[in-house]
N, C-alpha and C positions, 0 to 999 in steps of 0.2 A: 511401396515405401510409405509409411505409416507417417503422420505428422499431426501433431495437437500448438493449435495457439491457443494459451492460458492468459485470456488480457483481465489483471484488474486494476479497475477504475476506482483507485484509490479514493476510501473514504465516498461512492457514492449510495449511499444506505437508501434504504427503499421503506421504511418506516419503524417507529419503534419498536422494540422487543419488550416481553411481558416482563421483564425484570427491569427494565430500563430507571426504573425508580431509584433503584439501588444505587443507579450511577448519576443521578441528577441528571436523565436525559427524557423525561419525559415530555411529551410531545414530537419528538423530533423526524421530523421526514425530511432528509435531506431532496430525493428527487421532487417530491410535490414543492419543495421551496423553491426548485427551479420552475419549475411548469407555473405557480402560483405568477411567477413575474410576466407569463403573458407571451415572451419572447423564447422559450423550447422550440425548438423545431428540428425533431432527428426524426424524420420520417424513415428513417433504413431501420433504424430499432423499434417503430412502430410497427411497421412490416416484419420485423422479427416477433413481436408480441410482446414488448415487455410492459404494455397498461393491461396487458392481460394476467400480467403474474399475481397470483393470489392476493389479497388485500388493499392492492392498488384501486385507488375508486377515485383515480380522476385519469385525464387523457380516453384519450377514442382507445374499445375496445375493437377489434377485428375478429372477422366471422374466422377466416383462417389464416392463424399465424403463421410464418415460413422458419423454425423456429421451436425447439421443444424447449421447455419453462419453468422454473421451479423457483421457490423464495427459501432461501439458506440461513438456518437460525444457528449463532455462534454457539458450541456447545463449553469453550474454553471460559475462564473467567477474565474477564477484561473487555477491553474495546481497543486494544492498543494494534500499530500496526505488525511489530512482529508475533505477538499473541496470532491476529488474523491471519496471515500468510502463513506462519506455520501449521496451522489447522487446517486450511487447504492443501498445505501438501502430508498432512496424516498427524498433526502433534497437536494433542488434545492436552491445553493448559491448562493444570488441575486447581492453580491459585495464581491470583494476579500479580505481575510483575510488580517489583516495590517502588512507590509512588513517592515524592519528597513535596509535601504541597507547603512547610516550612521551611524550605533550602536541605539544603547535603550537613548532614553530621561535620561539625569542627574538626573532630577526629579524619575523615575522609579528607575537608579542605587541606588540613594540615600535611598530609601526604602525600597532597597532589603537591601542594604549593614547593614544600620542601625536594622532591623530584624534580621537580621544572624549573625550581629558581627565582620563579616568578610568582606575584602575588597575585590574588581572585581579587572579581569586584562583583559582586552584587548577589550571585547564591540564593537564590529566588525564583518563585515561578514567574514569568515575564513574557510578554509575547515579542516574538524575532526579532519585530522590526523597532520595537519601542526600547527594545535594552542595549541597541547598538546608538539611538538617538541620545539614550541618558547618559551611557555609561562610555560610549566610543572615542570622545575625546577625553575623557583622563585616559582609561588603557592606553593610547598613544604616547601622554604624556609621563607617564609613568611605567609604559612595558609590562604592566599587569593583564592578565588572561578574563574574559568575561565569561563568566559561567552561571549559567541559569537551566533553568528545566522548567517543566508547565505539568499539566494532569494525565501527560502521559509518562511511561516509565522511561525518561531520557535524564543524561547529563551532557547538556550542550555547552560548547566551549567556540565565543567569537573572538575575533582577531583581526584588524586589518590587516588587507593580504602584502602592503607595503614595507611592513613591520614585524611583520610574524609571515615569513617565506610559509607558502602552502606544507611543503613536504615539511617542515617542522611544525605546522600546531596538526598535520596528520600524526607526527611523533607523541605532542602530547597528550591527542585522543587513544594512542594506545599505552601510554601509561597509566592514564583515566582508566581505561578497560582489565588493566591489572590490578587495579587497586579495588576498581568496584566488585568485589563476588560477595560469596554467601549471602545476607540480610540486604546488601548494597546491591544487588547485581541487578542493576536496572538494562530494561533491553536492550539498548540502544547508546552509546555512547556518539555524538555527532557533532563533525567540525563545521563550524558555520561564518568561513570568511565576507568577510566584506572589502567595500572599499567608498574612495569618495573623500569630499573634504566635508568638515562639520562645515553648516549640522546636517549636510546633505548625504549622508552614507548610503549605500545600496547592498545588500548580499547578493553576492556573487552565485556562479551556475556550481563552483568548486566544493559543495559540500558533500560530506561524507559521512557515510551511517560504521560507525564499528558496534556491530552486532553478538549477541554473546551466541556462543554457537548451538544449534538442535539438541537439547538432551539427548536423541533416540534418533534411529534414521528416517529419514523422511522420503516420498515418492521419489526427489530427486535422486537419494542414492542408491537408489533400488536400479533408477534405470542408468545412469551410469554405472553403475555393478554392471548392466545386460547391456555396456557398448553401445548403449543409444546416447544420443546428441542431446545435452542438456542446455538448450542456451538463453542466456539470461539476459534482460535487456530492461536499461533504466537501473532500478533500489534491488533489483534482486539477488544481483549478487552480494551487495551487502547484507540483504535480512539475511541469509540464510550462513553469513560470514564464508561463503567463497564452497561448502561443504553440497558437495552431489552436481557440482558446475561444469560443463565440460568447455563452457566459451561465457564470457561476459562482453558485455557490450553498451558502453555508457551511452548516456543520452543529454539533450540539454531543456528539455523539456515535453510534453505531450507530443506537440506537433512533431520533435523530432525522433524520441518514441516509438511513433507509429508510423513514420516515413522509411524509418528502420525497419519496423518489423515487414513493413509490405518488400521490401527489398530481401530480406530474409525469405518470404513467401517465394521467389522466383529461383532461388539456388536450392541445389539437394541435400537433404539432409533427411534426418532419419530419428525419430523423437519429439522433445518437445520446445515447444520457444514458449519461455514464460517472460513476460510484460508488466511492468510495474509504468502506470500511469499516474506521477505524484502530482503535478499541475493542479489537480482538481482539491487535492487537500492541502499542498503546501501555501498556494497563492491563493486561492480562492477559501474554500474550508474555514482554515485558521483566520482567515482576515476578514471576515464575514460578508463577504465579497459575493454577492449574490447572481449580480449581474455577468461577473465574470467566470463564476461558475458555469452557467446557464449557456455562455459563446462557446467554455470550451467543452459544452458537453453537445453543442451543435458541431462544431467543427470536427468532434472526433466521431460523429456520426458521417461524415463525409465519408472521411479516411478508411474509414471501416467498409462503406459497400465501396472502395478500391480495392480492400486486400480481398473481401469477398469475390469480385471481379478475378483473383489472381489464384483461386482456391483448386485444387487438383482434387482426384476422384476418391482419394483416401485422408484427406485433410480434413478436422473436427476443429472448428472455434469455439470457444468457452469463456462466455464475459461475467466476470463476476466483479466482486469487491471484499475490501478485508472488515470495513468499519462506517460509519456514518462520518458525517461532519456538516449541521446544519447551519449554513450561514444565514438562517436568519434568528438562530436561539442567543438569547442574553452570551451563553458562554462561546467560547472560540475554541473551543475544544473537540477532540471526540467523539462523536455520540453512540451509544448503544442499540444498533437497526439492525434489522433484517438485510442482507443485501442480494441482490438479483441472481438466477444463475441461466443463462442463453445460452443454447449450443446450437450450433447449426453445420452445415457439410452436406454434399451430396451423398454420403451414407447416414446420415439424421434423419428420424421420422419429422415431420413437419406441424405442429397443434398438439404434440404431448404434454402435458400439463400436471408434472410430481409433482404437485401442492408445495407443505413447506416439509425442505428438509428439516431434521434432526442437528445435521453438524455441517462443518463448510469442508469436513474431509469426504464425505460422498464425492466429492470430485477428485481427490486422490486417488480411490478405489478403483472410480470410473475410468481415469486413465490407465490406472496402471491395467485392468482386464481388455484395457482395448490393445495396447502391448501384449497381451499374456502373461502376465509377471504375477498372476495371484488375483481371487477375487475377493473383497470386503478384509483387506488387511486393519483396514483404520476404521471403518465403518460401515458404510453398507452402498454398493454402486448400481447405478442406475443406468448403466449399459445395454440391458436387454429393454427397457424400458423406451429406451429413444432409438437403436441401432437397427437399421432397414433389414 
């Protein structure tokens, strides 16, 4: 019984990419800006070899990795997270999702507003936490919807959860998601409640990505086609809007994430469990939160040699990521990096070392020939390259 964990570690990029100019992310190493703080300490992924992954030039290298290696260069255009995740699982973005870095067209406001009833405040890039402080006691006092977006392709919509029942501003993210296509269709539409009294608000664990769906089929609908177990844990059933799913499984953060997935390791199934770990770019990431990047990317080194602990004879782990996010660069954004790819399993060679891939669908490929389902449908797989 065949079994793949696909964990990525949202937004942790492993240094810039040669185009990274183009996006205003030059310089950017999100993992050296953890390890730079002095406090790193994932010795199980050290022992996997990932200061050994090409370009990396800080951290102890090891004579032998336990662990085959590769640096994954995004071949899509963007840095966004459903751009990344899709090109993991085989969809190669040929232009970037449309960006509003001046608010949403009048024309879109005006058909949101007039659909919902209710009026927008603020239509701007903003970060999370600071547009619910400015703007969360009028929408209270007026019942208007907070909608903003930043430099990735999102239109987010907050709401205390007090005043605006969850299951309805999930209503009005998918009238949002009807309104936005063609020129508009930005990836990602996402409900992002809060609650709390001014000026103390907090957001909530209740948020929701409505994703516009896969142009084209992606890994996952390939193996559910072939009756294999798709299960999805954490964002990913949203990126991928619910398409090639055969189980979803929410989560409330990292910790419980990966407390999930090792629990998923002990029961039978057949396929793959894919892992979206957003903690690293929601909380830390975007809020330039350095420190607390840096704990949970110790703590999920813990959890990780558990599930490894819990790994059977035919089981392949594969850590990667979709995007950068340097909290220590001016912007709170995105950034443009390389990101890691780890595989390991008692059928893994151990010190294989692919240099840098081309795409981050090499690992669609690879999965799906470990399945049998086809070799290099998306690009080119590196199966024979690590498989004992």
């Amino acid at each position: 019984m065949k079994r793949v964990f696909l964990i990525v570690l949202d937004s942790v990029g492993i240094g810039e990419m040669p185009d990274a100019a183009n996006y205003g992310d030059e310089g950017s190493n999100t993992l050296k800006a953890c390890f730079n703080t002095g406090k790193l300490d994932i010795p199980f992924m050290k022992e996997l070899g990932i200061f050994n992954i090409d370009g990396i030039d800080y951290g102890e290298k090891i004579q032998n990795p336990k662990a085959s290696l590769a640096r994954m260069k995004e071949k899509s255009k963007g840095k966004d997270t459903t751009t990344g995740h899709w090109e993991i699982a085989g969809i190669t973005s040929e232009k970037p999702m449309p960006t509003f870095p001046n608010g949403f067209p009048n024309e879109i406001i005006e058909k949101f507003e007039k659909a919902t009833g209710r009026k927008v405040l603020c239509n701007k890039p903003y970060s999370g936490t600071k547009v619910i402080e400015d703007y969360g006691k009028e929408s209270i006092e007026t019942g208007a919807l907070i909608v903003y977006t930043s430099a990735d392709s999102v239109f987010q919509i907050a709401a205390h959860e007090a005043y605006v029942p969850i299951e309805k501003l999930y209503d009005y993210c998918k009238i949002a998601r009807n309104i936005l296509t063609g020129d508009y269709a930005v990836g990602r539409v996402i409900a992002r409640p809060f609650i709390g009294e001014y000026p103390n608000y907090k957001r909530t664990t209740n948020r929701h990505d409505f994703s516009l769906k896969p142009p084209s089929s992606t890994m996952l609908d390939k193996m559910k086609e072939n009756n294999l177990d798709v299960i999805a844990v954490g964002k990913i059933n949203d990126i991928f809007a619910g398409c090639g799913i055969t189980e979803a499984i929410k989560t409330t953060g990292n910790i419980d994430g990966m407390n999930k997935t090792i629990e998923i390791s002990k029961k039978d199934f057949e396929g793959l469990c894919f892992v979206n770990l957003v903690d690293f770019d929601m909380l830390y990431g975007h809020r330039n939160d350095v420190e607390g990047y840096t704990k949970a990317l110790n703590e999920f080194d813990k959890q990780l040699r558990i599930l490894n602990e819990n790994l059977r004879d035919e089981d392949i782990v594969i850590i990667t990521a979709d995007h950068g996010c340097d909290p220590t660069t001016a912007s709170t954004d995105h950034s443009r990096e390389y990101t890691p790819m780890i595989a390991f399993g008692h059928k893994i060679k151990e010190g294989v070392n692919l240099g840098t891939r081309n795409s981050f669908s090499d690992i669609a490929d690879t999965i799906l020939e470990y399945f049998n389902l086809g070799k290099n449908l998306y690009s080119k797989s590196f199966l024979d390259d690590i498989a004992k």
